[in-house]
VOVO-840129 format. One line per field, with one value per residue: residue in one letter; x, y, z of N, C-alpha, C, O in turn. Coordinates in nm, 2 decimals, m for minus. Atoms other than C-alpha are relative to their C-alpha. Layout:
BEGIN
code A, ... .
n_xx X, ... .
n_yy Y, ... .
n_zz Z, ... .
ca_xx X, ... .
ca_yy Y, ... .
ca_zz Z, ... .
c_xx X, ... .
c_yy Y, ... .
c_zz Z, ... .
o_xx X, ... .
o_yy Y, ... .
o_zz Z, ... .
//
This chain:
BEGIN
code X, X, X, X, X, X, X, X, X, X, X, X, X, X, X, X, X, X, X, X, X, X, X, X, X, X, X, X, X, X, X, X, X, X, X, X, X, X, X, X, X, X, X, X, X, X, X, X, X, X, X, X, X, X, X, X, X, X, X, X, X, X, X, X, X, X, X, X, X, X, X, X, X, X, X, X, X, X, X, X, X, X, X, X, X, X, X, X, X, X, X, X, X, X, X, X, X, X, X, X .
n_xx m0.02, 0.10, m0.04, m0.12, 0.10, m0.02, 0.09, 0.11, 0.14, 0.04, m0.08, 0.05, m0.12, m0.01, m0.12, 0.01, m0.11, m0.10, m0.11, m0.12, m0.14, m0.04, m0.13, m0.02, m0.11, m0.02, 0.10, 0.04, 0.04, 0.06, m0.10, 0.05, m0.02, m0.14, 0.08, 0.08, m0.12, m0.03, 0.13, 0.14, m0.13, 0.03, 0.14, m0.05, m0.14, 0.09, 0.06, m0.09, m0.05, 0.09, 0.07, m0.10, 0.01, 0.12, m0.03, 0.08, 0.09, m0.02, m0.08, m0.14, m0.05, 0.07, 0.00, m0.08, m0.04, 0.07, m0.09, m0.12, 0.01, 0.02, m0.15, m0.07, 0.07, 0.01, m0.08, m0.04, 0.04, m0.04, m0.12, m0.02, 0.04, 0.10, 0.09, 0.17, 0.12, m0.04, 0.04, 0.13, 0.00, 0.02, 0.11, 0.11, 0.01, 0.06, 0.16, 0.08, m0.04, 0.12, 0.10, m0.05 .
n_yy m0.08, 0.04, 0.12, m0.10, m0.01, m0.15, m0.07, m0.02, 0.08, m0.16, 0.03, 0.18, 0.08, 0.05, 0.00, m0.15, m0.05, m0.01, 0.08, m0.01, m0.03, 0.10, 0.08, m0.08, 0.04, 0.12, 0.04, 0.13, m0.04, 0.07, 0.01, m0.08, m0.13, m0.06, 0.03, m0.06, m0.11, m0.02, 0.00, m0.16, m0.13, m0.02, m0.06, m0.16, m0.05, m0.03, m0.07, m0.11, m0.03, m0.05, m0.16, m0.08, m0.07, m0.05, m0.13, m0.01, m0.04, m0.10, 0.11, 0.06, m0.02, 0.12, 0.13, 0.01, m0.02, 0.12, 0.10, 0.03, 0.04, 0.09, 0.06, m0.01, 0.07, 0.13, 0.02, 0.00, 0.10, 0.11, 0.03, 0.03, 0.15, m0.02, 0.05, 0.08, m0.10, m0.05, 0.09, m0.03, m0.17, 0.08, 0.06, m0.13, m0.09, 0.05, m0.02, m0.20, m0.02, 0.07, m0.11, m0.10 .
n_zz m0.12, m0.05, m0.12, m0.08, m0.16, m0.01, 0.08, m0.08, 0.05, 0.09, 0.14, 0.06, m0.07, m0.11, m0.09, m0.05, 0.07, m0.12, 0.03, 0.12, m0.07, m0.05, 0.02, 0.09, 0.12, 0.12, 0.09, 0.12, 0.09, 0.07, 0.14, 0.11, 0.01, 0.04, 0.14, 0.04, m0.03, 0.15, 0.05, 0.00, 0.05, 0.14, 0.06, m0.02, 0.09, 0.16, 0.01, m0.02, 0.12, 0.11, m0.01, 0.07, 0.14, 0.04, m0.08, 0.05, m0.11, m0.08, m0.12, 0.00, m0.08, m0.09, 0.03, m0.05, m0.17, 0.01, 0.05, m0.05, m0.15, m0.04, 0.02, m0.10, m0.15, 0.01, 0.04, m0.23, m0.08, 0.06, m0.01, m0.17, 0.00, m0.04, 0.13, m0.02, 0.00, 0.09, 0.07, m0.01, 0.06, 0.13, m0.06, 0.00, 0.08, 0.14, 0.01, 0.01, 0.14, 0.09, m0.05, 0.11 .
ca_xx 11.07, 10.72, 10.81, 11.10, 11.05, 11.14, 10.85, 10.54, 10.19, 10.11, 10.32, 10.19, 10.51, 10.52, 10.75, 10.79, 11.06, 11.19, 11.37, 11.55, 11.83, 11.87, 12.24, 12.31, 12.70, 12.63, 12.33, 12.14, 12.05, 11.72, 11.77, 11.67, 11.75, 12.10, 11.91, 11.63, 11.89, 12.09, 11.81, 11.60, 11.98, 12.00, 11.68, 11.75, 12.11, 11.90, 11.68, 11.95, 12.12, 11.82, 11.71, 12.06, 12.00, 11.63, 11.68, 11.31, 11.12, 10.97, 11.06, 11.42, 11.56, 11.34, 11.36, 11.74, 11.76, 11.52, 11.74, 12.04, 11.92, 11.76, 12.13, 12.28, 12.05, 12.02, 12.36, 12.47, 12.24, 12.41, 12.76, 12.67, 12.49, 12.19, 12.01, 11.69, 11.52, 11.67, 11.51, 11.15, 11.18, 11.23, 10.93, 10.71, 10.83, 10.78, 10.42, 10.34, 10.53, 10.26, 10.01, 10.20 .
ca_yy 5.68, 5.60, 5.34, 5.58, 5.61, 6.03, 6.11, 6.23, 6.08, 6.44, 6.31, 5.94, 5.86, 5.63, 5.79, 6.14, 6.38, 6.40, 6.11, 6.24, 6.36, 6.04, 5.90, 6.23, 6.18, 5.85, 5.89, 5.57, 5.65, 5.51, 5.30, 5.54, 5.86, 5.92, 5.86, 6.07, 6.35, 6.38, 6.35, 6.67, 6.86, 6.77, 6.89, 7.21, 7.27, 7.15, 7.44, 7.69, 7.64, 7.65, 7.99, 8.11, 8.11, 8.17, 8.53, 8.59, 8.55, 8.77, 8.58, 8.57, 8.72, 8.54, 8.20, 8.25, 8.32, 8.02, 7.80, 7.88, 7.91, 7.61, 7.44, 7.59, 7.44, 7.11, 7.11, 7.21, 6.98, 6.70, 6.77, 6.84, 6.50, 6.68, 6.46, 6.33, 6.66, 6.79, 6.50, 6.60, 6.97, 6.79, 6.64, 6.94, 7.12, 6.82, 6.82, 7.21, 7.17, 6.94, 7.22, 7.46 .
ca_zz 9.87, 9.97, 10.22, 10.38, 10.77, 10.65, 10.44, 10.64, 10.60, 10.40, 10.15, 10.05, 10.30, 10.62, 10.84, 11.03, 10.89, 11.22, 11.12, 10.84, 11.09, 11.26, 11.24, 11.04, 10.94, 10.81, 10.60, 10.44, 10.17, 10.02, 9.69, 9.43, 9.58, 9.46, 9.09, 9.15, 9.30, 8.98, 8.80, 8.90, 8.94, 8.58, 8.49, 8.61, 8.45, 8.13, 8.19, 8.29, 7.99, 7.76, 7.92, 7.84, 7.51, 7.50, 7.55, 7.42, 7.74, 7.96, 8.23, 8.16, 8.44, 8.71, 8.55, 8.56, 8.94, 8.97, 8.81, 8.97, 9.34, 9.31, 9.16, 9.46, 9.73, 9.56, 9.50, 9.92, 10.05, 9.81, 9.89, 10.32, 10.27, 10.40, 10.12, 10.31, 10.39, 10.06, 9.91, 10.05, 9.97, 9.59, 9.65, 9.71, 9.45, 9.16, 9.29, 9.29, 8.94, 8.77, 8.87, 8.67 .
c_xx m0.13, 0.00, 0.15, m0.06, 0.04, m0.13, m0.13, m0.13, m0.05, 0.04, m0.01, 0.12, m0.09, 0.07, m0.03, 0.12, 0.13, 0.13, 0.11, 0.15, 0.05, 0.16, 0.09, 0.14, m0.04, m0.16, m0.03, m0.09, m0.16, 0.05, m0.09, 0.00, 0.11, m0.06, m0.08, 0.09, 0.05, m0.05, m0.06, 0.18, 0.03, m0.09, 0.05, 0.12, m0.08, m0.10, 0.06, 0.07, m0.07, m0.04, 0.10, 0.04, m0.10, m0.04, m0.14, m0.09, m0.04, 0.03, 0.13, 0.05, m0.01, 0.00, 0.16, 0.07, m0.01, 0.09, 0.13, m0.03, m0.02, 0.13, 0.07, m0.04, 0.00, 0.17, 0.10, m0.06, 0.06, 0.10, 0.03, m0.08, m0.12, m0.14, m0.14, m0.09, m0.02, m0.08, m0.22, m0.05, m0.04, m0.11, m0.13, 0.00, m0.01, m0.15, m0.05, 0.04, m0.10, m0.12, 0.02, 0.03 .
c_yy m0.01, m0.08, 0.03, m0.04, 0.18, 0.04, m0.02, m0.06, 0.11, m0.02, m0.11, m0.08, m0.10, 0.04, 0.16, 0.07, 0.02, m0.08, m0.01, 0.04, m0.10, m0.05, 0.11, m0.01, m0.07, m0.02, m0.13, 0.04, m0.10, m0.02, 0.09, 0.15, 0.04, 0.04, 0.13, 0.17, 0.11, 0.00, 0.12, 0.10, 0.04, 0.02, 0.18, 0.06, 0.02, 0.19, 0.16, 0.04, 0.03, 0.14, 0.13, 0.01, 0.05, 0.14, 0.09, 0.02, 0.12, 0.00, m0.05, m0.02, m0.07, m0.13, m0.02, m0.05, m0.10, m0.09, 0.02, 0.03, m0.12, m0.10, m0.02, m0.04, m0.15, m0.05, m0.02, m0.08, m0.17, m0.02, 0.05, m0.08, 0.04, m0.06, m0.02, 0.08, 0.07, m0.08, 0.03, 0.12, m0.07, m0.02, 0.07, 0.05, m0.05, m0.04, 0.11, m0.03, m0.04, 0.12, 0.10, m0.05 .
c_zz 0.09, 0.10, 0.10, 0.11, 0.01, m0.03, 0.09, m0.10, m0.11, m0.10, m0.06, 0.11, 0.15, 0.14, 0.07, m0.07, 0.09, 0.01, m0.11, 0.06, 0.08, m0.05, m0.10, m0.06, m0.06, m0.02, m0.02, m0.04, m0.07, m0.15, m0.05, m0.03, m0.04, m0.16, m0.01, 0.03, m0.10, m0.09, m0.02, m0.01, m0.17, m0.12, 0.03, m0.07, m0.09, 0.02, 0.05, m0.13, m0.09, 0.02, 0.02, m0.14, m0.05, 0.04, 0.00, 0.07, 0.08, 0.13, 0.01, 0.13, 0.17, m0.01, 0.03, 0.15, 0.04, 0.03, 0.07, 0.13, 0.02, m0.04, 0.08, 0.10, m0.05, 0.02, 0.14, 0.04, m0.06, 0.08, 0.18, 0.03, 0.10, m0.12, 0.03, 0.01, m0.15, m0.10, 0.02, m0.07, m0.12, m0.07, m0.02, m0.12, m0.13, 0.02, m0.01, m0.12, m0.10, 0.03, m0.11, m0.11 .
o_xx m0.11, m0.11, 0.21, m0.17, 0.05, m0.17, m0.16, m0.14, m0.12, 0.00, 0.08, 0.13, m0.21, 0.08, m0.14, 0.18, 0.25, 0.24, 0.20, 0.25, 0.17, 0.17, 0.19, 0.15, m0.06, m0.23, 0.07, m0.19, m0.13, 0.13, m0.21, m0.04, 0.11, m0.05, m0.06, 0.09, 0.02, 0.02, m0.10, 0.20, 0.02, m0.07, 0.10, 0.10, m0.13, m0.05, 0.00, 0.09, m0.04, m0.07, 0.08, 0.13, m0.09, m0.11, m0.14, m0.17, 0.04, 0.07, 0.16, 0.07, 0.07, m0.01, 0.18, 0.16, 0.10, 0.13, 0.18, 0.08, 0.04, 0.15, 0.14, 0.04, 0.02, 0.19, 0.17, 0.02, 0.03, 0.11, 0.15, m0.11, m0.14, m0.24, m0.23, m0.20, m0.13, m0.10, m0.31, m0.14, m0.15, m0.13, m0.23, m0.11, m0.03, m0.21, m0.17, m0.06, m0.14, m0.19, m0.06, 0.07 .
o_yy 0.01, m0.07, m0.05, m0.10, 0.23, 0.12, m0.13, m0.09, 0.07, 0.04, m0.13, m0.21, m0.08, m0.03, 0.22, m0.01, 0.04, m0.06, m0.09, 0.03, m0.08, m0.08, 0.07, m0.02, m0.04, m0.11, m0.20, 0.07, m0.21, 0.05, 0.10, 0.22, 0.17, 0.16, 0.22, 0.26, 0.23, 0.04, 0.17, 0.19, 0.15, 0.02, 0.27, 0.16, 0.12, 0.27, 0.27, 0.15, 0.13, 0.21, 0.24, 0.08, 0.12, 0.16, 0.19, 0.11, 0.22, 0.09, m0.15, m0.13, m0.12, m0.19, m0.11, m0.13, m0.15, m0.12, m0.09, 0.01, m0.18, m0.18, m0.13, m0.06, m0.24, m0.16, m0.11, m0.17, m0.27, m0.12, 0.04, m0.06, m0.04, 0.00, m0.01, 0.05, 0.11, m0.02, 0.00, 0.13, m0.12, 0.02, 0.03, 0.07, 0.03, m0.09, 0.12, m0.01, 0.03, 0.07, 0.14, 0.02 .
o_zz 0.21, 0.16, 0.17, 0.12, 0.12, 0.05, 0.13, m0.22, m0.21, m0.20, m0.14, 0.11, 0.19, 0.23, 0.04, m0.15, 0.08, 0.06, m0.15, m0.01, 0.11, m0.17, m0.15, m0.18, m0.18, 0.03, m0.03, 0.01, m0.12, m0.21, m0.01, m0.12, m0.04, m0.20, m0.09, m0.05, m0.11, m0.18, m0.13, m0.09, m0.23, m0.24, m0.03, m0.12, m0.13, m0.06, 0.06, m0.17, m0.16, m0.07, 0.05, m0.19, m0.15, 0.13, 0.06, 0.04, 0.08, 0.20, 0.07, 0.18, 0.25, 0.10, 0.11, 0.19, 0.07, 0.14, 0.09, 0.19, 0.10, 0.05, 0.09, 0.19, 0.04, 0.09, 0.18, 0.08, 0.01, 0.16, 0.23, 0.15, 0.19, m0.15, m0.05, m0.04, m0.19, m0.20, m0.06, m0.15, m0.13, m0.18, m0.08, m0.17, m0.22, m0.07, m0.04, m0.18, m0.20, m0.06, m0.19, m0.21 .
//
């Protein structure tokens, strides 16, 4: 994605984000984002189901929420092919993740 013309210079990208709405029905997709997509969606399921059985936390309740807002936003911006900004968001939030 690093060579996108969406991902801003703030982000190791080349591009502005302004251009992630360009041509907006018909998306083009960079190669690798459909992958990394389903990918992080199914990281999260994984971690929705495990913290439906890990009833142990004290973080249950909040980790749940977590897990299924972020399902529902990855999951809308998949299927109203709002993928490219959807794809930055992503982005941010598997770099703040390494932190934690």
């Amino acid at each position: 994605m690093k060579d996108s013309d969406f991902l801003p210079p703030s982000l190791l990208g080349n591009g502005d984000l302004s251009n992630a709405y360009d041509n907006y029905p018909l998306v083009k997709w960079p190669e690798g984002l459909r992958v990394y997509y389903l990918a992080t969606m199914g990281y999260h399921l994984h971690m929705l189901l495990h913290h439906m059985i890990d009833h142990v936390r004290h973080d249950y309740m909040e980790m749940m929420l977590h897990h299924l807002v972020t399902l529902f936003l990855y999951g809308f911006s998949y299927l109203a092919n709002i993928t490219l900004p959807g794809a930055v968001i992503m982005y941010l939030h598997d770099i703040a993740d390494i932190f934690t």
